[in-house]
N, CA, C and O atoms as a Tinker XYZ file with bonds, in Angstrom:
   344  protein
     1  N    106.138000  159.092000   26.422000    73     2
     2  CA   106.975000  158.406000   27.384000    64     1     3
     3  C    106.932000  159.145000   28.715000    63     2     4     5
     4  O    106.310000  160.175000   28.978000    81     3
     5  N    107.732000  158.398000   29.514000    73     3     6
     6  CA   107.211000  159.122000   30.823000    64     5     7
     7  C    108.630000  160.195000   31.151000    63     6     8     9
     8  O    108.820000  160.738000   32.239000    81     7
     9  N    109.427000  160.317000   30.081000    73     7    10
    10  CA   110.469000  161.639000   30.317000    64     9    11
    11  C    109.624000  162.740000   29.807000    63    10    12    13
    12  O    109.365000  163.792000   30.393000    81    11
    13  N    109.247000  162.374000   28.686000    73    11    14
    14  CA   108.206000  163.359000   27.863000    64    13    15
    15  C    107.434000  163.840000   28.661000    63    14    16    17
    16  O    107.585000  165.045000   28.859000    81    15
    17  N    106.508000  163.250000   29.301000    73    15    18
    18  CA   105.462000  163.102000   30.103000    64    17    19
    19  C    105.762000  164.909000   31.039000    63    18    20    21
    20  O    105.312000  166.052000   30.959000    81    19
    21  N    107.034000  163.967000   32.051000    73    19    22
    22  CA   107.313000  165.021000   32.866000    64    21    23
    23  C    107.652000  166.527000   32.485000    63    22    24    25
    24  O    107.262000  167.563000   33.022000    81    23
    25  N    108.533000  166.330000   31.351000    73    23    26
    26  CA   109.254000  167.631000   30.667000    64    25    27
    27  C    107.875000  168.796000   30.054000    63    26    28    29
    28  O    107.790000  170.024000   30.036000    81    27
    29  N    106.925000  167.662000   29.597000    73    27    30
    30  CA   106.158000  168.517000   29.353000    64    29    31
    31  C    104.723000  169.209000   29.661000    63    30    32    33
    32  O    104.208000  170.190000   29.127000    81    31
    33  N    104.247000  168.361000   30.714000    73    31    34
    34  CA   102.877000  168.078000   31.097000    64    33    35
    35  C    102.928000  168.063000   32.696000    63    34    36    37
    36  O    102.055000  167.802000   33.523000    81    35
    37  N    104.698000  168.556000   32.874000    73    35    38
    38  CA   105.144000  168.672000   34.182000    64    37    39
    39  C    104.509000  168.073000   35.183000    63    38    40    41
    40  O    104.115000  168.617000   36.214000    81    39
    41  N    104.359000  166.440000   34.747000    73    39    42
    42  CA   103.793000  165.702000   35.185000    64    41    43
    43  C    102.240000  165.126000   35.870000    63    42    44    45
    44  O    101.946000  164.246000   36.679000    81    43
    45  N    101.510000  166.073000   35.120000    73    43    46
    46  CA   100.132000  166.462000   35.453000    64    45    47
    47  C     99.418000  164.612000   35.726000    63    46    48    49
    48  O     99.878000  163.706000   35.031000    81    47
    49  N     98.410000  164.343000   36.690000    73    47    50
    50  CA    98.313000  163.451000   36.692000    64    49    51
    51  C     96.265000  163.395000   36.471000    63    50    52    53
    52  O     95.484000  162.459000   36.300000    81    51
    53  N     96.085000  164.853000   36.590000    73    51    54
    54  CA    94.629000  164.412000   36.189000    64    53    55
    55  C     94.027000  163.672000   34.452000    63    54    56    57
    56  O     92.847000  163.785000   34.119000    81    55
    57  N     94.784000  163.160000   33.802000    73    55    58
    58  CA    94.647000  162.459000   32.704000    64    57    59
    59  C     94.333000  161.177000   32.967000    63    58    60    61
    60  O     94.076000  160.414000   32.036000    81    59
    61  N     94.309000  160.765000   34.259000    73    59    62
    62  CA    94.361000  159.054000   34.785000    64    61    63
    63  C     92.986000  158.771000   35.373000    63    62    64    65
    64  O     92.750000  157.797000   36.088000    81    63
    65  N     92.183000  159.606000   35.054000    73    63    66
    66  CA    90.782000  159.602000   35.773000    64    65    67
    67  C     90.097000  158.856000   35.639000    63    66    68    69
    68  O     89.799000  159.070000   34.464000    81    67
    69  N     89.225000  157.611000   36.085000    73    67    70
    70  CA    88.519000  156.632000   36.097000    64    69    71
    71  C     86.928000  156.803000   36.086000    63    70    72    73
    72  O     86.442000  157.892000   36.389000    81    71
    73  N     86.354000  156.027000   35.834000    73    71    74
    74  CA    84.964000  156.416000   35.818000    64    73    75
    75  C     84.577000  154.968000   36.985000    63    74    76    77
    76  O     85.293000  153.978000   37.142000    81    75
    77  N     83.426000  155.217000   37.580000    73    75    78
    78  CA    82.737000  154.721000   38.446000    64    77    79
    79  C     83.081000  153.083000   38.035000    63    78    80    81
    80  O     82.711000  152.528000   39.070000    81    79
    81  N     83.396000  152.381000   37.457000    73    79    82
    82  CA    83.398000  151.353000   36.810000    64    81    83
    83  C     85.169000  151.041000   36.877000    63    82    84    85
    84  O     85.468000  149.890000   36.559000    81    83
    85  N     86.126000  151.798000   37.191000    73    83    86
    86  CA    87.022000  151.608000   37.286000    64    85    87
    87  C     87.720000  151.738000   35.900000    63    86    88    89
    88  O     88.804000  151.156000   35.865000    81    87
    89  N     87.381000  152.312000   34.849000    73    87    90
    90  CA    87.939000  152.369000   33.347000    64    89    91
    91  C     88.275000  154.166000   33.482000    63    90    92    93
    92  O     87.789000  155.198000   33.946000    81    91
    93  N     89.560000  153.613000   32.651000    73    91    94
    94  CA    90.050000  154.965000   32.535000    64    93    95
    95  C     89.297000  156.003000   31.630000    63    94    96    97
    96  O     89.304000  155.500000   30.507000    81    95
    97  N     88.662000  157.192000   31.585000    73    95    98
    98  CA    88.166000  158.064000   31.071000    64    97    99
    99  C     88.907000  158.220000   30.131000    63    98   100   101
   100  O     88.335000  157.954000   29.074000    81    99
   101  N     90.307000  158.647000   29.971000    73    99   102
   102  CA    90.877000  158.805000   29.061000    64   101   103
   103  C     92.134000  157.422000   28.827000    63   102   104   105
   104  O     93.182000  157.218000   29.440000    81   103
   105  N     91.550000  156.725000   27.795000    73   103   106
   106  CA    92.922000  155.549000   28.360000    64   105   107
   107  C     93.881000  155.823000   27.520000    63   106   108   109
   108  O     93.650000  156.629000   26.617000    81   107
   109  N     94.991000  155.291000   27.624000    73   107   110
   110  CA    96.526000  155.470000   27.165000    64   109   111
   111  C     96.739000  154.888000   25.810000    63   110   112   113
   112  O     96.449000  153.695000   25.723000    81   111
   113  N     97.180000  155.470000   24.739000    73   111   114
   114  CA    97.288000  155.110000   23.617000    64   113   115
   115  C     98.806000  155.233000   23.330000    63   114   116   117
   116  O     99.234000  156.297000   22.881000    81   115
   117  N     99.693000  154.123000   23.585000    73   115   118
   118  CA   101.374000  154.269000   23.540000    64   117   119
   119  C    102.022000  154.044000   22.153000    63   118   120   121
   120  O    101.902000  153.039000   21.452000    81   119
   121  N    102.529000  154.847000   21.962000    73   119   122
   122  CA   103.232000  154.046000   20.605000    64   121   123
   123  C    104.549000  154.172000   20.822000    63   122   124   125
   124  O    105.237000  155.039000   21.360000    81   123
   125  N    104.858000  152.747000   20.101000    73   123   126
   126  CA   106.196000  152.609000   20.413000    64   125   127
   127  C    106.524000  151.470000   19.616000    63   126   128   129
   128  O    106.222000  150.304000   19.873000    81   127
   129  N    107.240000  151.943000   18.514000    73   127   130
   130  CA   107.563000  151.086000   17.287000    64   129   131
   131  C    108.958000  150.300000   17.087000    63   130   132   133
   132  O    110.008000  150.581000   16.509000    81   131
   133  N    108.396000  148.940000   17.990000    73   131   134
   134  CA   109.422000  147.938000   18.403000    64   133   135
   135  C    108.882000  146.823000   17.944000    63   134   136   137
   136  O    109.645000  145.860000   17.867000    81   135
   137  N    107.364000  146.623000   17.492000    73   135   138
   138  CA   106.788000  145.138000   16.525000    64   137   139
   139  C    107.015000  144.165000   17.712000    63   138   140   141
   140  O    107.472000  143.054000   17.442000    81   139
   141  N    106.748000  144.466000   18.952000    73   139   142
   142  CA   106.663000  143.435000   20.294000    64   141   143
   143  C    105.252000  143.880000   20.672000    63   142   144   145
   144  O    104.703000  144.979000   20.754000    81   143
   145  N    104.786000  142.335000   20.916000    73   143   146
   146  CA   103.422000  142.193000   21.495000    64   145   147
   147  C    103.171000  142.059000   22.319000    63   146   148   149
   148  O    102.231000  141.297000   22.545000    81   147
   149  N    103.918000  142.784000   23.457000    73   147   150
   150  CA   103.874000  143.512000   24.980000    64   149   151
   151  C    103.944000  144.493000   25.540000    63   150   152   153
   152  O    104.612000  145.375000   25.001000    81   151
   153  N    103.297000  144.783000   26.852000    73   151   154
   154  CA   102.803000  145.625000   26.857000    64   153   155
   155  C    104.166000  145.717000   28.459000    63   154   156   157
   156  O    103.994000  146.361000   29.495000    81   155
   157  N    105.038000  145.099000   28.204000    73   155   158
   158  CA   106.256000  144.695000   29.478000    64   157   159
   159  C    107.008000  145.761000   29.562000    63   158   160   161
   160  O    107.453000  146.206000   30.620000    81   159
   161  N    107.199000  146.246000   28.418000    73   159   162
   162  CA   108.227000  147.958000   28.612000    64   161   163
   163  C    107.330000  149.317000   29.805000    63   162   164   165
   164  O    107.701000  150.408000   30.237000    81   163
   165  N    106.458000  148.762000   29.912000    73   163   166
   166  CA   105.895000  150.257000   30.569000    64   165   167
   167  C    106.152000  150.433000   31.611000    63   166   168   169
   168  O    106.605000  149.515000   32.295000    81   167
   169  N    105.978000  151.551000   32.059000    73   167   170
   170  CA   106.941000  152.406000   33.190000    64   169   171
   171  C    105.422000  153.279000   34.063000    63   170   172   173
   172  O    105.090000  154.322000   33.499000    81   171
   173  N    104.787000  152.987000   35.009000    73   171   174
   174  CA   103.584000  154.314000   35.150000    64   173   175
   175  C    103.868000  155.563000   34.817000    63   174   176   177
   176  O    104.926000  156.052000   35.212000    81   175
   177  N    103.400000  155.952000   34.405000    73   175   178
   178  CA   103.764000  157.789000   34.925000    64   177   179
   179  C    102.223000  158.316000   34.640000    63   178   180   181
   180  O    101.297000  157.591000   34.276000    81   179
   181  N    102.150000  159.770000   34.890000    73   179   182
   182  CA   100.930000  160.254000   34.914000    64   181   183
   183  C     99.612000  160.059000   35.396000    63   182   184   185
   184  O     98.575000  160.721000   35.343000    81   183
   185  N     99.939000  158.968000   35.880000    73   183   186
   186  CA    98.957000  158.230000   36.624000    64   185   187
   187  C     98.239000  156.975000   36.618000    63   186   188   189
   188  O     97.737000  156.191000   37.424000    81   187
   189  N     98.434000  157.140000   35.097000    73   187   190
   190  CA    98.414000  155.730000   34.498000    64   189   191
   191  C     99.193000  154.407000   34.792000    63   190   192   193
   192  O    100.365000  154.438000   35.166000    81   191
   193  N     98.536000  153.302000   34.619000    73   191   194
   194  CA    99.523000  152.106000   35.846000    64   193   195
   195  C     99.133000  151.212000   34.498000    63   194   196   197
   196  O     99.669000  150.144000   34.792000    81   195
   197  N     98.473000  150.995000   33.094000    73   195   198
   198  CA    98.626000  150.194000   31.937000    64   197   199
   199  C     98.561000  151.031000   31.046000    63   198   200   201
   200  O     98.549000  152.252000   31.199000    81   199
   201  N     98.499000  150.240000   29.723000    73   199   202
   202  CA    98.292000  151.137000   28.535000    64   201   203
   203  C     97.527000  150.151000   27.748000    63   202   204   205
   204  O     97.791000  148.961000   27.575000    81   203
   205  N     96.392000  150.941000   27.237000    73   203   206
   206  CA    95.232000  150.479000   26.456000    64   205   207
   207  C     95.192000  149.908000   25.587000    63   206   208   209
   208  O     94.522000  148.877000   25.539000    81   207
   209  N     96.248000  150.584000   24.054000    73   207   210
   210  CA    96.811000  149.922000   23.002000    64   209   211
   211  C     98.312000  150.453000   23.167000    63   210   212   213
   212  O     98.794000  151.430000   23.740000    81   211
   213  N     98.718000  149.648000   22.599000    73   211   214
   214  CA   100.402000  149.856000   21.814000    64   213   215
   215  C    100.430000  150.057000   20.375000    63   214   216   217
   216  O     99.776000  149.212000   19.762000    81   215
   217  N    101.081000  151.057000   19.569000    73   215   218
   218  CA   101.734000  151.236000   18.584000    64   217   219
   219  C    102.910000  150.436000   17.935000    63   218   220   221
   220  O    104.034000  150.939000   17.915000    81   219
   221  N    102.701000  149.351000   17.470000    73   219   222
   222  CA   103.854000  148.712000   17.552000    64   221   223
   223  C    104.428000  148.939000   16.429000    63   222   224   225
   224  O    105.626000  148.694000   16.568000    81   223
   225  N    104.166000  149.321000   15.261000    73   223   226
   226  CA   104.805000  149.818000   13.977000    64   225   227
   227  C    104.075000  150.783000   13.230000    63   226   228   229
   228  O    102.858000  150.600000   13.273000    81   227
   229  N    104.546000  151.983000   12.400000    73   227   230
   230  CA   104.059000  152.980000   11.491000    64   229   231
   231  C    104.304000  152.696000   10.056000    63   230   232   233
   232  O    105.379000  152.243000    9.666000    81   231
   233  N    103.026000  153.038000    9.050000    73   231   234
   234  CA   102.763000  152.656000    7.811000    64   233   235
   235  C    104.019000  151.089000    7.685000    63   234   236   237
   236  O    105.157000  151.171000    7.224000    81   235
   237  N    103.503000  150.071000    8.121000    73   235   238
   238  CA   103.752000  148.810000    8.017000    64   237   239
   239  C    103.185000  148.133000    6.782000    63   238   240   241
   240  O    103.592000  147.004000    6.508000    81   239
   241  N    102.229000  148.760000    5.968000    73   239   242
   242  CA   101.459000  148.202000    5.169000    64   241   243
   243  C    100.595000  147.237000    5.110000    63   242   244   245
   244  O    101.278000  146.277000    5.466000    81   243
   245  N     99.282000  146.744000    4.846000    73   243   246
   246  CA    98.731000  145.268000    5.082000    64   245   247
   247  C     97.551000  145.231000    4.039000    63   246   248   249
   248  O     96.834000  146.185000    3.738000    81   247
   249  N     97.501000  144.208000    3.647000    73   247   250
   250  CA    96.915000  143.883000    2.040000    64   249   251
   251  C     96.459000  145.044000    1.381000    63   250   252   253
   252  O     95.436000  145.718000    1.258000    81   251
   253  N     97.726000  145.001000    0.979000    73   251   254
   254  CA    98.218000  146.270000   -0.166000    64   253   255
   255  C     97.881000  147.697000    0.276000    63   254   256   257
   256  O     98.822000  148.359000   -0.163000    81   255
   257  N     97.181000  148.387000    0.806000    73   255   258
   258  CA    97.344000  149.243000    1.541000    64   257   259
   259  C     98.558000  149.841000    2.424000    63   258   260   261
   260  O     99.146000  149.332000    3.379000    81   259
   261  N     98.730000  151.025000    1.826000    73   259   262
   262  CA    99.891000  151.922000    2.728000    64   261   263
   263  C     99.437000  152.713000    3.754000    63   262   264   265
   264  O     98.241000  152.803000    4.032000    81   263
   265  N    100.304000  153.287000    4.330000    73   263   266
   266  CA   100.281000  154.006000    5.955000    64   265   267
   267  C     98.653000  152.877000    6.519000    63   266   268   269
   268  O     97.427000  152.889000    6.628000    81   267
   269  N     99.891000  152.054000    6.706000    73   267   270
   270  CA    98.692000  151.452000    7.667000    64   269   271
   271  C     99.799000  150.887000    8.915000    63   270   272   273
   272  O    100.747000  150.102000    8.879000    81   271
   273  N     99.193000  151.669000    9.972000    73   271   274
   274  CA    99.786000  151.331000   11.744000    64   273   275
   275  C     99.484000  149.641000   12.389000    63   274   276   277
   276  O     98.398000  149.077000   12.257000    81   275
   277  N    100.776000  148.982000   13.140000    73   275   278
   278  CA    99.953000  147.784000   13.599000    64   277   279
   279  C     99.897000  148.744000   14.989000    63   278   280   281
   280  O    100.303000  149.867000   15.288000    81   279
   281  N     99.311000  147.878000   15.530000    73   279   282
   282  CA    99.202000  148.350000   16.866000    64   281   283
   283  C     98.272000  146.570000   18.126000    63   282   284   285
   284  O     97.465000  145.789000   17.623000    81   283
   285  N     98.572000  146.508000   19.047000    73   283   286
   286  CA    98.579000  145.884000   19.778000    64   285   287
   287  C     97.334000  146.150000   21.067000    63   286   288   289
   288  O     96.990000  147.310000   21.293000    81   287
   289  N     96.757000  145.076000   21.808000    73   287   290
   290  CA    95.867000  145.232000   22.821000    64   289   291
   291  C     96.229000  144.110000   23.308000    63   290   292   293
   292  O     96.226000  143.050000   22.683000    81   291
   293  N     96.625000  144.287000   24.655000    73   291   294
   294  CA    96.530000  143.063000   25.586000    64   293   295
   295  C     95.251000  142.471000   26.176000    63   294   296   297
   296  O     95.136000  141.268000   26.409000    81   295
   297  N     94.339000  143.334000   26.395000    73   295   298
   298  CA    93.358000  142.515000   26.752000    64   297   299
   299  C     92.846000  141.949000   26.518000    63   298   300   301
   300  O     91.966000  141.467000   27.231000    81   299
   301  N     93.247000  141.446000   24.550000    73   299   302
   302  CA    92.362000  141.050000   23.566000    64   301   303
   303  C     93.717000  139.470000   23.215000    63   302   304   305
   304  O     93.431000  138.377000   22.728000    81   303
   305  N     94.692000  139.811000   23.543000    73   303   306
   306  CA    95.911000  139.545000   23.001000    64   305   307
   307  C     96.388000  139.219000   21.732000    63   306   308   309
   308  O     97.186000  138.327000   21.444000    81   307
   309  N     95.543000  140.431000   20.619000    73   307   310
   310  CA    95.973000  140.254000   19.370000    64   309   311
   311  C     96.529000  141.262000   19.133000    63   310   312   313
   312  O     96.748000  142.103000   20.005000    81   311
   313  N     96.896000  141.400000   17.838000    73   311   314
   314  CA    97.190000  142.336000   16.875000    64   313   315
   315  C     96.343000  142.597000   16.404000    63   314   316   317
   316  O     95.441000  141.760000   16.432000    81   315
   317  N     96.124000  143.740000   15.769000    73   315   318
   318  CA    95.198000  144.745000   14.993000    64   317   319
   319  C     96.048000  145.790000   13.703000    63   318   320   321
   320  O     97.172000  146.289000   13.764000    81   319
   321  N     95.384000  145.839000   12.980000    73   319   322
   322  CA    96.005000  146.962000   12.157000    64   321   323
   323  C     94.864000  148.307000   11.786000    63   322   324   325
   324  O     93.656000  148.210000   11.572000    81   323
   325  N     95.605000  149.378000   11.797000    73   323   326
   326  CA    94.385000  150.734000   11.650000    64   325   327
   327  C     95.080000  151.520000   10.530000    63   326   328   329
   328  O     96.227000  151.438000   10.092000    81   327
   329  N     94.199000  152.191000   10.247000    73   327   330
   330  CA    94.645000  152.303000    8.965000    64   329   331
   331  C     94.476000  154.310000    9.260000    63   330   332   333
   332  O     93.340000  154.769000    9.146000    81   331
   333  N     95.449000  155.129000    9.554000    73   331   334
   334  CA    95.371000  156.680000    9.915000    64   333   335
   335  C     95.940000  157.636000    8.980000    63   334   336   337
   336  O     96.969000  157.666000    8.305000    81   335
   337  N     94.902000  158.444000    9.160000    73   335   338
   338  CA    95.942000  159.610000    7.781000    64   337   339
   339  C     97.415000  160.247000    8.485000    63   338   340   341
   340  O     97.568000  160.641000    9.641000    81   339
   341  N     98.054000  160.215000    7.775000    73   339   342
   342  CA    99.204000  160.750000    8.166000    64   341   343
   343  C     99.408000  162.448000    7.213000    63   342   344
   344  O    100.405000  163.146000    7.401000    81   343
């Protein structure tokens, strides 16, 4: 988040770096486990002005499989599910 952000990274903004093409080098991976398929809560900070994917729920489960994350992409405007060791 972008309190986090500041408190800890004392707001460092070289993480927002773009490549010649205009894509973020490092893009933003948010999580934030609210099961909304928007990307409307975000706030810039760090330099960043979108966010790449959203986290929208942890070990949610999906055909039969546990610890499995949904997570969200607007540019795609679906849902996705990934499946991460915890």
């Amino acid at each position: 988040t972008k309190t986090y952000w500041s408190q800890i990274m004392d707001n460092v903004e070289d993480y927002s770096t773009t490549d010649r093409l205009g894509r973020y080098v490092y893009p933003l991976w948010y999580p934030r486990y609210d099961a909304v398929n928007s990307m409307d809560f975000f706030e810039p900070f760090g330099g960043w002005e979108s966010v790449l994917i959203k986290q929208t729920g942890g070990d949610v489960g999906y055909c039969g499989v546990t610890q499995v994350d949904s997570d969200y992409m607007e540019d795609s405007g679906t849902s996705y599910y990934g499946i991460y060791p915890h």
